[in-house]
FILOBA-70948 format. One record per atom (N, C-alpha, C, O): residue in three letters; x, y, z. Coordinates in steps of 0.2 Angstrom, whole numbers, padded with zeros to 4 digits, always signed. Each point is the difference from the previous one (the first is absolute). Last residue first. Example, Ala and Ser with C-alpha at 12.3 -4.5 7.8 and 13.67 -1.06 7.14 Angstrom:
<pts>
ser+0064-0011+0035;ser+0004+0006+0001;ser-0004+0005+0003;ser+0003+0006+0001;ala-0001-0034-0001;ala-0004+0006+0000;ala+0004+0006+0000;ala+0005-0001+0003;
</pts>
This chain:
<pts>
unk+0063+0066+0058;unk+0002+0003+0007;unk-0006+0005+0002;unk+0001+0003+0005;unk+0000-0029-0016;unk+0001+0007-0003;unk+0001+0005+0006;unk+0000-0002+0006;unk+0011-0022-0008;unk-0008+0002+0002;unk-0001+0007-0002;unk+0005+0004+0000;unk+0010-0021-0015;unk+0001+0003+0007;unk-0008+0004+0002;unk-0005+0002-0004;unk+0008-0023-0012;unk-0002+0005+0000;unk+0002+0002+0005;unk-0001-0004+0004;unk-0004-0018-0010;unk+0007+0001+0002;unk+0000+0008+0002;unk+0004+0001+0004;unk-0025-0013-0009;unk+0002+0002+0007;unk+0008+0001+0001;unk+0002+0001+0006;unk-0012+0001-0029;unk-0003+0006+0005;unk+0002-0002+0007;unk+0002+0004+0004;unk+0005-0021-0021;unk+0002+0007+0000;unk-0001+0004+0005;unk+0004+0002+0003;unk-0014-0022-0002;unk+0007+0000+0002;unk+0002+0008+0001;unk+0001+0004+0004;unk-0021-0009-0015;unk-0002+0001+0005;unk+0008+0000+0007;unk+0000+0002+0005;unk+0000-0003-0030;unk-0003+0006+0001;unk-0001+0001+0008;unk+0000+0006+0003;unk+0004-0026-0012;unk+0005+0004-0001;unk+0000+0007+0003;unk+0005+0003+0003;unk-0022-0021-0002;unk+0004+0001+0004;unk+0006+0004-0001;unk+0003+0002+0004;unk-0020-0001-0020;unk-0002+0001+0007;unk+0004+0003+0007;unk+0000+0005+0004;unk+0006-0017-0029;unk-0001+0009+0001;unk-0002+0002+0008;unk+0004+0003+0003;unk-0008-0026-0005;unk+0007+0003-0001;unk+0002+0006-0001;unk+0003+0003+0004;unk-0027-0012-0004;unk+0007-0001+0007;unk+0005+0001-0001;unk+0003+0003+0005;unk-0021+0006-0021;unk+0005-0002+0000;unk+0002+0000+0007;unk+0003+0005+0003;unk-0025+0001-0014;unk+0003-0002+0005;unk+0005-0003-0001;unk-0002-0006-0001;unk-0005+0030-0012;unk-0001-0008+0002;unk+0000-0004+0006;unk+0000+0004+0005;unk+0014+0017-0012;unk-0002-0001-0003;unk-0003-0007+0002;unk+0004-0004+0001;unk+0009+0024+0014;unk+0001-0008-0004;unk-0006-0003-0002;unk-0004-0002+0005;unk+0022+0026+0003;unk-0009-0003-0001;unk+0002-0006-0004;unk+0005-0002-0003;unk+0012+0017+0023;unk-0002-0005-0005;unk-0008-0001-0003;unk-0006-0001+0003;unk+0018+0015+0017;unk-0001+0001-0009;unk-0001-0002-0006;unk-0001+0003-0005;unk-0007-0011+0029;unk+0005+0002-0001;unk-0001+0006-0005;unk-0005+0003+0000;unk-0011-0018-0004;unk+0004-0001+0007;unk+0007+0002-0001;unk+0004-0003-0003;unk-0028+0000-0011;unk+0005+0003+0002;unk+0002-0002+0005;unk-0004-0002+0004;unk-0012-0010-0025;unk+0002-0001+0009;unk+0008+0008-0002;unk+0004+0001-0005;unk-0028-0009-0011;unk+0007+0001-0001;unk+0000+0002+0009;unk-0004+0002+0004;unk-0014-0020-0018;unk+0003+0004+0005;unk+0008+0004-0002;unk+0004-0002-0003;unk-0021+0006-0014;unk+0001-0003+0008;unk+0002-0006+0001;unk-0002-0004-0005;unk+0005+0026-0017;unk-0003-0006+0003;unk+0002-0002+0007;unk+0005+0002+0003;unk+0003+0014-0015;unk-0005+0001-0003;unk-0005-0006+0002;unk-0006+0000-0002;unk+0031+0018+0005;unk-0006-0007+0003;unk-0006+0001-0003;unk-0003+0005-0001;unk+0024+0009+0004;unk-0002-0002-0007;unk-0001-0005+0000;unk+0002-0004-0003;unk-0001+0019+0020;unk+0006-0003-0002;unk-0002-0004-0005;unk+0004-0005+0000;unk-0019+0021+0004;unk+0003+0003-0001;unk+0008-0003+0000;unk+0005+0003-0002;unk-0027-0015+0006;unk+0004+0002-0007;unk+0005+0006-0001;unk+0002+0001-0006;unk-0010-0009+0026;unk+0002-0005-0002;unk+0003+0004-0007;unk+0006+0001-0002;unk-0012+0013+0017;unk+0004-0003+0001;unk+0004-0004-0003;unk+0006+0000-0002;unk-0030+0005-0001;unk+0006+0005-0002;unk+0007+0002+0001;unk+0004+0004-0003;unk-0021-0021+0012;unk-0001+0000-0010;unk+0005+0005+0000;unk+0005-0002-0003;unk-0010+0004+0025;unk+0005-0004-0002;unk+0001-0004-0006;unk+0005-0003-0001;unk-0020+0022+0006;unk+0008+0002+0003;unk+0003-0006-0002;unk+0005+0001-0004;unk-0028-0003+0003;unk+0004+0003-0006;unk+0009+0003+0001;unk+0005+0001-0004;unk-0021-0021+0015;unk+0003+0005+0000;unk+0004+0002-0006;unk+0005-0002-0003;unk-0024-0016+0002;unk+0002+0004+0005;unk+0001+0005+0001;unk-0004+0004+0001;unk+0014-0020-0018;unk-0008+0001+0000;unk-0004+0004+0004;unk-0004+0004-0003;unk+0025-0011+0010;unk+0001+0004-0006;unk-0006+0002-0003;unk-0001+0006+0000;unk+0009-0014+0025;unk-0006-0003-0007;unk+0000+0006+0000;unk-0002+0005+0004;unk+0021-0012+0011;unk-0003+0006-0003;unk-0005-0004-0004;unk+0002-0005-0003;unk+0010-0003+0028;unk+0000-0002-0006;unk-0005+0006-0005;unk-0004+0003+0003;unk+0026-0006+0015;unk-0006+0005-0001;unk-0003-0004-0009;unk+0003+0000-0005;unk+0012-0015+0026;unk-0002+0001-0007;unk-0005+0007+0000;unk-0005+0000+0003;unk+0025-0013+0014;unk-0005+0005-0002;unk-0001+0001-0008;unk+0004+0001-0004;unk+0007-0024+0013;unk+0002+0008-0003;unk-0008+0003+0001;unk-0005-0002-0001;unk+0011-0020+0006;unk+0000+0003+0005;unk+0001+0008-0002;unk+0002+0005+0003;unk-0001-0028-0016;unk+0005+0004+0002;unk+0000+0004+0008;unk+0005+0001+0004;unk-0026-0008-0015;unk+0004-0007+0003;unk+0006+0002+0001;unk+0002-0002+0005;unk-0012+0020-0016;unk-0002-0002+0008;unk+0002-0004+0001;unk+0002+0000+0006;unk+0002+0002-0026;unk+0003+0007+0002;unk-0001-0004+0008;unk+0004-0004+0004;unk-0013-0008-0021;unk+0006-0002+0001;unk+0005+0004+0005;unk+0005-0001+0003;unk-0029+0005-0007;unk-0001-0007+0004;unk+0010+0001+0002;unk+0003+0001+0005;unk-0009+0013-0020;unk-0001+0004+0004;unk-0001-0005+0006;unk+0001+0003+0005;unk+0002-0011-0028;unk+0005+0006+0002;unk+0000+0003+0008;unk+0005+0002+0003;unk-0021-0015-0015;unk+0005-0002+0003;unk+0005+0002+0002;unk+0003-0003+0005;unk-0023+0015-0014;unk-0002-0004+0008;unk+0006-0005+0002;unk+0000-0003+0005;unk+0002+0013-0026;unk-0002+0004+0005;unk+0001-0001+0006;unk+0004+0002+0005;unk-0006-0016-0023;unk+0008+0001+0002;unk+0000+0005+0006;unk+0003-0002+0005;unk-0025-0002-0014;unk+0002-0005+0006;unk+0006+0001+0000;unk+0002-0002+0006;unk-0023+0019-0010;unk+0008-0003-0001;unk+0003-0005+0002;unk+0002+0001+0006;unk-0023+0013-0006;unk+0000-0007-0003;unk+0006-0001-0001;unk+0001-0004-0005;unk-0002+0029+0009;unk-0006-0006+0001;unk+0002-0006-0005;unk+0002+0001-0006;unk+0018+0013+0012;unk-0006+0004-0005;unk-0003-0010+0004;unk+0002-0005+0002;unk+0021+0020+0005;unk-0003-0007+0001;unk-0006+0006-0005;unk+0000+0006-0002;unk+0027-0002+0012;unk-0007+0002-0003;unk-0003-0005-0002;unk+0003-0005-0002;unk+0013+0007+0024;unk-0002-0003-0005;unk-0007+0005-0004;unk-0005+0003+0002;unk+0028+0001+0016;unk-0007+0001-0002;unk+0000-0003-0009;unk+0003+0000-0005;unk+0013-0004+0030;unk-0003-0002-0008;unk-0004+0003+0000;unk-0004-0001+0004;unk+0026+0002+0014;unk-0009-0002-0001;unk+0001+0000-0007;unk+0006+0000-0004;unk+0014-0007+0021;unk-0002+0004-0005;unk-0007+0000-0002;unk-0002-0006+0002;unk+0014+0002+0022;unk+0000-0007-0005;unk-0004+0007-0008;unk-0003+0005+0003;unk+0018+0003+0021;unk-0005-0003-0004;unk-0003-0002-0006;unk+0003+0004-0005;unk+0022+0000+0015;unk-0006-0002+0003;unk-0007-0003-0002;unk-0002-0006+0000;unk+0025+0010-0017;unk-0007+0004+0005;unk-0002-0005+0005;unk-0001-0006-0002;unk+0027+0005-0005;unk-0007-0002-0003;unk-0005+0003+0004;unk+0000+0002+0006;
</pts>
């Protein structure tokens, strides 16, 4: 198992509040969050739909993307990437 704990980049858009849970629920974890507004950056609009996102919040972690705020998507995802061997 990895040492260090997995990050997250969250896509967010103004006035989100899944948004802003999502990323309360990341850091009460203790997870580094890179947070992206899509509204903002066109890098990460292009990101987004280039995996076929159309809306916020969508959360990376690992390989994983997870639609929403789902705790469960969350933690699965968030299991996953710390089971991961460390890259070399």
């Amino acid at each position: 198992m990895s040492a260090e704990r997995p990050s997250a980049t969250v896509y967010t858009s103004p006035h989100c509040s899944p948004c802003r849970q999502v990323i309360a629920f990341l850091r009460d974890r203790g997870v580094p969050v890179d947070v992206r507004d899509v509204t903002a950056d066109a890098a990460a609009l292009g990101e987004l739909e280039a995996e076929g996102y159309l809306t916020t919040p969508v959360t990376r972690i690992g390989d994983r993307w997870i639609a929403g705020f789902r705790r469960s998507g969350l933690e699965a995802a968030l299991a996953a990437a710390a089971a991961e061997p460390p890259a070399d």
